[in-house]
Structure formats: structure tokens, C-alpha cells
N, C-alpha and C positions, 0 to 999 in steps of 0.2 A: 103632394107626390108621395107615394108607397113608396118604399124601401124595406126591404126582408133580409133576415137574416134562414136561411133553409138548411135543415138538416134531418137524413134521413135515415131514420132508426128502426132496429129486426123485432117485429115483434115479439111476445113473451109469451107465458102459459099454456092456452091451447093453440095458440098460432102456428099455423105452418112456416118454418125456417123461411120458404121465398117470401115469407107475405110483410112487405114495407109500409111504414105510414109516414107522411109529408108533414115535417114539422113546420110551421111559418111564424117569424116572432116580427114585427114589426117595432125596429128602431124607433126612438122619441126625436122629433124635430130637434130639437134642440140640445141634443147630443150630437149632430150631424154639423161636419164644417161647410160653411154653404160652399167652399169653392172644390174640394171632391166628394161633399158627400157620403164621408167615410166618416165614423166614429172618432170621435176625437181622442184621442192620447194624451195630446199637452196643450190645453185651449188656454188661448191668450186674448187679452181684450186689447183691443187698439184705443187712438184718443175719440174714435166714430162711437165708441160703445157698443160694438159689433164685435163676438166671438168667433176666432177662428182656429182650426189646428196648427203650431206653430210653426210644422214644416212646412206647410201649404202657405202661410201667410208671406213666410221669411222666401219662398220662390218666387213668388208676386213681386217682393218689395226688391229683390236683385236684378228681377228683369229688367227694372225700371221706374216699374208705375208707383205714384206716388200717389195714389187717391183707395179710398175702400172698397174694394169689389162688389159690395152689396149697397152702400149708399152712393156712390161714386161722389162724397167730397175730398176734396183735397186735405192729405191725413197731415196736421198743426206738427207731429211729430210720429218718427218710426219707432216709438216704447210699444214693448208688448209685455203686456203686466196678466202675470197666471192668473187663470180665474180654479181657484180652490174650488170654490161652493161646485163650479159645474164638471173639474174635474172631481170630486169626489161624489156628487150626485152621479155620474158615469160609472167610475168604479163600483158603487153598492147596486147600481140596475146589471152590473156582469156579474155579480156575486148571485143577484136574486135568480137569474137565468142561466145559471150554472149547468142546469140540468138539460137546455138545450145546446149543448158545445161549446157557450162563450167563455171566453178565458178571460181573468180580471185583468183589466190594462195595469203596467207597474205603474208606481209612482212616478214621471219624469226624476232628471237629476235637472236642477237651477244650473241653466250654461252660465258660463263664465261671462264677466264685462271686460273691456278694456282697461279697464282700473285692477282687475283679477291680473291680467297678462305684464302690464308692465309693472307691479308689485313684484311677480315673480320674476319676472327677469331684474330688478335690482336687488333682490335677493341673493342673485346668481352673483352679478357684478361682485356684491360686499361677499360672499363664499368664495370668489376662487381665489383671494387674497389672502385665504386666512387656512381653510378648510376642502380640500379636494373631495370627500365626503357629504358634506352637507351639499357641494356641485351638484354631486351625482345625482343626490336624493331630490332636488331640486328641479334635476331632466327631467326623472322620471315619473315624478307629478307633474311636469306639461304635459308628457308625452300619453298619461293616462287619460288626464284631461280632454285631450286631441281625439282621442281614441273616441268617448262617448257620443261626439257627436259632433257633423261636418261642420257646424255654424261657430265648437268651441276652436276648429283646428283653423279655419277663416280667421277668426278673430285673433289667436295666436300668429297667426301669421301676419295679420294687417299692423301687426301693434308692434313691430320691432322685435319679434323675439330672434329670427336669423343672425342679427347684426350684434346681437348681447352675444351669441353662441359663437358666433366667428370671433369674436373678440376671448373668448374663454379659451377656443379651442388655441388660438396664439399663443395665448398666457403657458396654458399646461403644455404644448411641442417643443415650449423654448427649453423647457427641464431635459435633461438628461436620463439615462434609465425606464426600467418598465412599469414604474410605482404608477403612472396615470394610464395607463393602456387602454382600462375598460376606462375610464372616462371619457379619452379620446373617441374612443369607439360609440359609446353613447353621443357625443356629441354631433359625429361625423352623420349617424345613423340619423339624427334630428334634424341635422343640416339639409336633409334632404328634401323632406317637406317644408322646410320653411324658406325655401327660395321664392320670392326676391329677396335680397340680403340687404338691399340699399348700397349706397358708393361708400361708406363707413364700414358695411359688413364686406363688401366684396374685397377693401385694401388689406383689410384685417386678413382673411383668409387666401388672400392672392400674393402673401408678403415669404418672402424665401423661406422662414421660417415654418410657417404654416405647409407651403409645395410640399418640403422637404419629409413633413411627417406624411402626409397624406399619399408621397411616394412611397412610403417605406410600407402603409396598408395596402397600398395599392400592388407591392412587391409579396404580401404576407400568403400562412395559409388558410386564415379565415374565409372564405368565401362571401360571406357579410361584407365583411370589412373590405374587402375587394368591389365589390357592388358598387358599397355605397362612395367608396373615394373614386367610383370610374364617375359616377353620376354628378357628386360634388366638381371636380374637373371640368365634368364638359360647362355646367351651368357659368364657368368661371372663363374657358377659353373661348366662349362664345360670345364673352362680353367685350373683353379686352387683349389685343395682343402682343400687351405685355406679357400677359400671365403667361401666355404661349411660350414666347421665349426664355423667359423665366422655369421655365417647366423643364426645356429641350435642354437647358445645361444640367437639368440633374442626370447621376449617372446611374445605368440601369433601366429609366422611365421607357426605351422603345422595347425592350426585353417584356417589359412586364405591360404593357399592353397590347404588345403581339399573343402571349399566352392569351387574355381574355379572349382575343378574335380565335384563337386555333382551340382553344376548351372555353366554350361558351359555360357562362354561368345562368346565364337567363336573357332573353332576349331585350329587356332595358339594360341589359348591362353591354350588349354587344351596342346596341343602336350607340348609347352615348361613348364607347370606346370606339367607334366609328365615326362620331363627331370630332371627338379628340386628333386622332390619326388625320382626321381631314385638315383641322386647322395647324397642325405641325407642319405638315407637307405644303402646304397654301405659303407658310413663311416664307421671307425673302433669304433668311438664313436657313435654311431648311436642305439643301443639298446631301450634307452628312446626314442627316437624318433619314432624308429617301433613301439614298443610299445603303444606309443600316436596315430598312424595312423591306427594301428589293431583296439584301443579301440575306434576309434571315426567312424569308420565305412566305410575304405578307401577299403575295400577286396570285398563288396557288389557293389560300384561304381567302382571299375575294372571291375567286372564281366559285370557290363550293357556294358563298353568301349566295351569288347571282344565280346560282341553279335552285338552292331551295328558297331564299328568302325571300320576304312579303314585299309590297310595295314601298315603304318606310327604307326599311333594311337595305333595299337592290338601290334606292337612289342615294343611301350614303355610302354604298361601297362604289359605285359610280360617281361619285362625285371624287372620291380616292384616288382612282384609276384616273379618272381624267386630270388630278392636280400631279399625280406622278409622269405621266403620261409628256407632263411641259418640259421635262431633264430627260437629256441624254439618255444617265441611266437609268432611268424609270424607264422609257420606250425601250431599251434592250430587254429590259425583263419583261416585257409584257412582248416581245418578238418570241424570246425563247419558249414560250409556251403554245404551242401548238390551238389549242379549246380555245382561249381568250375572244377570237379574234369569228369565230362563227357564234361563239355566245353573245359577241356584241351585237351582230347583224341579228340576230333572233329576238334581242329586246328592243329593238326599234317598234316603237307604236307598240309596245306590250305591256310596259306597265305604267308609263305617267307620261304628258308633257315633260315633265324636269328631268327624268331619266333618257327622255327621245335627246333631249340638247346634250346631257351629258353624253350620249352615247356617239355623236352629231360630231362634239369635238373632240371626244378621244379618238376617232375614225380620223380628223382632219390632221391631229398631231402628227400619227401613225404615217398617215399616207405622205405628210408633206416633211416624214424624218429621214430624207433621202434614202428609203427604200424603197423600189419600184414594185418588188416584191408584195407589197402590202397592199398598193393599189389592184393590184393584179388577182389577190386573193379576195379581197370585200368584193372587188365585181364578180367573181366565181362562186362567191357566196348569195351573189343575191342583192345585193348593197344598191347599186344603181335603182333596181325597180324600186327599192323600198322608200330608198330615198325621195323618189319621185312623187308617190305616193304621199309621203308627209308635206309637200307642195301641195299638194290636190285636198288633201283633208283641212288644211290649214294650220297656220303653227305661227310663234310670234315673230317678229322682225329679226331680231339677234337668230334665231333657230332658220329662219329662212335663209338668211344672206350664209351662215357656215353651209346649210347644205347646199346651193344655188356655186359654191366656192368648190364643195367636194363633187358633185355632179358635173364641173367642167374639167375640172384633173381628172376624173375618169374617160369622160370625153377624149382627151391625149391617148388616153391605150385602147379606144373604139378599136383600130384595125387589128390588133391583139385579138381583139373579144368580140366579136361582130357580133354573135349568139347572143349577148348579156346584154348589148345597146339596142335600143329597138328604135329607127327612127323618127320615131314619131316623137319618143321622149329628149333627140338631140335637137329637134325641129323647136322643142319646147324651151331650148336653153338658147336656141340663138334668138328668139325673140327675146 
């Protein structure tokens, strides 16, 4: 099979400026990885004795398949050992063809083994005991490491490095003072890609001590360091709801993540401060806390989310709304806002399944929070039909039976609204 490399250059001397010539360099087989076909950069030999490019090999071998794409036996083992001779025979054929546009491929860098990673994290272990310094220096060559290439930040991550970090990042928040700052902050920033942490990293990091720093970044004015302790949190509150509660008695924490929702830093930052806020309010001890977020102005900053936000974004501010929504004072602040209540009947059926149910029962709270009011306005809005509608199109058990519950209380104020009932759609609720 031909494969060309084309490139097409002006000619020179007496040529006229428009007049082009078609360069065509045809690649050597065996420069080619057989599974794209493309120049190989970093070729590896498997145990089949079949060369491949090592990004191409290592997508093969994650998808699943465990045999050679070219001989199809079953591969005795996943080693992929560089083959020098055929990356350096590539290198001098881009050198000798220099002159039709090829660029010489770099040398790969040797990724890291699992023996590389957990070296360096008992490196870390024996430095934070002794040396806050050598810590740092010791981030920052994982963190380079991670950087060259996906398969070294995989492997840092499969090998325990989260659970060494969380365990450091304890060690240096238990001190006092600002002598570990940027450490903290390197480690926090590291924390981030190396989740899963394991139930040894998560205790380390989920332990009062730890909360208590990561509130105080999450209070700062670094913007980073804001980020990353929004992102560290949610990874944390979504596992266990201890942490939760643990989290709601530090003082300050609903302050400093209402800021992130009302001055957005970047949109992972709002999504996982939006996870956070969700699982606060979800607690059983969570009353004062809704309460703190009503009164400080969290109901008017959802609403902006729901007007501009993507699909991700709209179903974790609805998933908000609807856990404030089960308290008292949560449905009075979501009464006192006028918008709320026509923006919810507008995203039914608009942006997800999970957004239609949330939106499903904050309507049922509303309507069945002994104001008549409420019912009176979703059916002026529109609500009846739509809801109808989500019958007809289909939706799951739990989504059917709340709407089939709200479409009969609307039913009660039919002779109110005769306009808004049509009946063919109450014909469809007494069966």
C-alpha cells in the first residue's frame, strides 16, 4: 500500500511566481505503525516481535484486547521494549529528507515504571519528616514527569501517589504558620489529578485537620488555590458524608463557596462548588446551612446558572434548588423570587432526563407547600401541557408517578383555569 508524504513548493529561477511542483516522498514500510499507519515516533516491540508506535499500542492494550493486532496471538505479556535500531533508522531517513518539509522526530523520553512512582513517593514519605524542601522538590518532579506524557500521569496515579500526597498534605496543615504555604499549595494542585486517593488517602485528607486547611485555601485570594481546594472537596463529599458534616462545622465554608458560585473562576470550578453546596443541603443536619445560603443570596445566583448554563452546570444547580426546595425556608426563598418559577417550567424537556425529574419535584414541593398560589401560576405558565407531554414522550417510573401526582393537584384548580386544562388531557388522568 502507497503512503506519501506531499509537499508543494514555488518554483525558482526562471519560473513564474504561480508555477508549483508536487513533491511525493513515499514512507518505508517499516517505518509505518501497522495500526495508524503514521510514522512512528516511539516504536516498541511487543513479546509477538511486532513493532508498533507506543501511543497506538498502549490504546489497543487499554481498550481491552490482549492479543497482537497484526499476528492476532495472544501477547505472553504487555512489556513494550523500545526498539532503538528502528527509531534511529527513522530519525536519519527525516534528517536525509529534510528538504522535502520532514521534521526529525525527538528522541522519546523513557516513561516512568511503577517502581519509578512508588520510589518517589517513599521518597516523599522519608522528606516530609525531616525536610519540607526536599517535599516540594520531590512534587515537582512527579508533577514534570505527569506532564510528558498521559501513560507517565496513569501510572502515577494507579501506583498510590494520591494517598502518599494526602498523607503529606496532613502532616504540613497540622503546623502552625505560613512557612508550608507553597507546599501546601503544590500538593493541593497534585491532589487534583491524582484522584482516586484510595480509603487511606481519603481518611488522611478527610480528617479535621486537613478540612480546616483546605478551608482556609478555599477562603484565600489565590485563585489556584481556590480551584483546586473547590475540586479536592467535591472528590471528598461525594464519597463519604462524614466529610460533609465535618466540612458544615467549619466556620466561614458557606461564605466562601457562595463567592465561587456569584464570581465564577472557571467553569470546573463552579460545576464542583455546585456538587459541594448540593451535598451540604442534601444533609439531615443541614437546616442552618440552607438557611445561611437562602439568606445570603444563593437562589438569585442559581437562577443566573439556569439561564446561561450548559447541560452539566443547569442539572447541578437543579439538583440544589430541588434539595432546598424540601425546608420551609428554602421554598420561601424560592416564592420570593418572581423568574424562578417560569424558568422552571421552561426547562422541562430542555435539557436532560435528570434535569426534567429535578425540575418534576421542585414543582411538587412548591405546589404541595401549602400555597395555592403556586399551583395557580405553573398552570398559567404552561406546566399542565408540558407535563403531559413528558407522559407521552416517556420518562422513568420515579419521573412518571411525581408528574401523574402534579397533574392531579392541578386537576383541583381545573375550574380556576379551564383555558390551561384541555380535556382530553383530564380524560387521560382518570384512566
Amino acid at each position: 500500500m502507497a503512503f506519501w508524504w506531499k509537499r508543494r513548493r514555488a518554483g525558482h529561477g526562471g519560473a513564474r511566481k504561480d508555477e508549483f511542483l508536487d513533491m511525493e516522498l513515499s514512507i518505508p514500510t517499516h517505518f509505518r505503525c501497522p495500526i495508524s499507519l503514521d510514522l512512528m515516533k516511539d516504536p516498541v516491540t511487543l513479546s509477538t516481535g511486532i513493532t508498533y508506535d507506543r501511543e497506538c499500542i498502549e490504546k489497543w492494550i487499554d481498550a481491552g484486547n490482549k492479543t497482537c493486532p497484526v499476528t492476532n496471538q495472544v501477547l505472553r505479556s504487555f512489556d513494550q521494549i523500545p526498539n532503538h535500531a528502528i527509531r534511529k533508522m527513522t530519525q536519519d531517513w527525516c534528517v536525509e529528507n529534510k528538504a522535502y518539509g520532514i521534521e526529525r522526530i525527538p528522541t522519546p523520553r523513557i516513561p516512568i515504571t511503577p517502581y519509578d512512582v512508588l520510589e518517589i513517593c517513599s521518597r516523599i514519605e522519608a522528606a516530609r519528616q525531616r525536610d519540607a524542601k526536599k517535599c516540594l522538590d520531590l512534587l515537582r518532579k512527579m508533577k514534570n514527569l505527569a506532564k510528558e506524557s498521559d501513560r507517565n500521569k496513569r501510572c502515577i496515579v494507579q501506583n498510590g501517589a494520591g494517598c502518599a500526597l494526602a498523607a503529606c498534605f496532613e502532616l504540613f496543615a497540622s503546623f502552625s504558620g505560613e512557612e508550608f504555604t507553597d507546599l501546601l499549595k503544590e500538593i493541593l494542585s497534585a491532589l487534583t489529578w491524582t484522584i482516586p486517593l484510595g480509603e487511606k488517602g481519603k481518611s488522611k485528607l478527610g480528617s479535621a485537620i486537613s478540612l480546616r486547611c483546605i478551608a482556609l485555601f478555599l477562603k484565600g485570594d489565590d485563585l489556584s488555590s481556590r480551584k483546586h481546594a473547590v475540586l479536592v472537596l467535591k472528590e471528598l463529599v461525594s464519597e463519604n458524608q462524614s466529610f460533609v458534616n465535618s466540612l458544615m462545622e467549619i466556620e466561614g465554608i458557606v461564605d466562601a463557596l457562595f463567592q465561587i458560585v456569584k464570581l465564577p473562576i472557571c467553569p470546573a470550578a463552579t460545576k464542583a462548588c455546585l456538587v459541594v453546596i448540593y451535598h451540604m443541603t442534601l444533609s439531615e443536619n443541614s437546616e442552618m446551612v440552607t438557611l445561611k445560603f437562602v439568606e445570603i443570596g444563593l437562589i438569585p445566583c442559581i437562577l443566573e446558572i439556569l439561564v446561561d448554563g450548559d447541560k452539566s452546570t443547569c442539572e447541578k444547580a437543579l439538583g440544589i434548588l430541588d434539595s432546598i426546595s424540601s425546608r420551609d425556608q428554602g421554598r420561601e426563598g424560592i416564592y420570593e423570587n418572581a423568574l424562578i418559577m417560569p424558568l422552571l417550567v421552561k426547562k422541562i424537556l430542555r435539557v436532560s432526563d435528570t434535569a426534567t425529574w429535578f425540575v418534576v419535584s421542585i414543582l411538587w414541593k412548591l405546589c404541595m407547600g401549602e400555597n395555592d398560589n403556586a399551583v395557580v401560576e405553573v398552570m398559567q405558565l404552561g406546566a399542565f401541557e408540558k407535563l403531559l407531554v413528558v407522559l407521552q414522550v416517556g420518562c422513568g417510573e420515579r419521573t412518571k408517578s411525581k408528574v401523574t401526582k402534579l397533574l392531579k393537584l392541578m386537576n383541583l384548580f381545573k375550574d380556576e383555569l379551564d383555558c390551561f386544562a384541555s380535556s382530553a388531557g383530564f380524560k387521560f388522568l382518570k384512566r
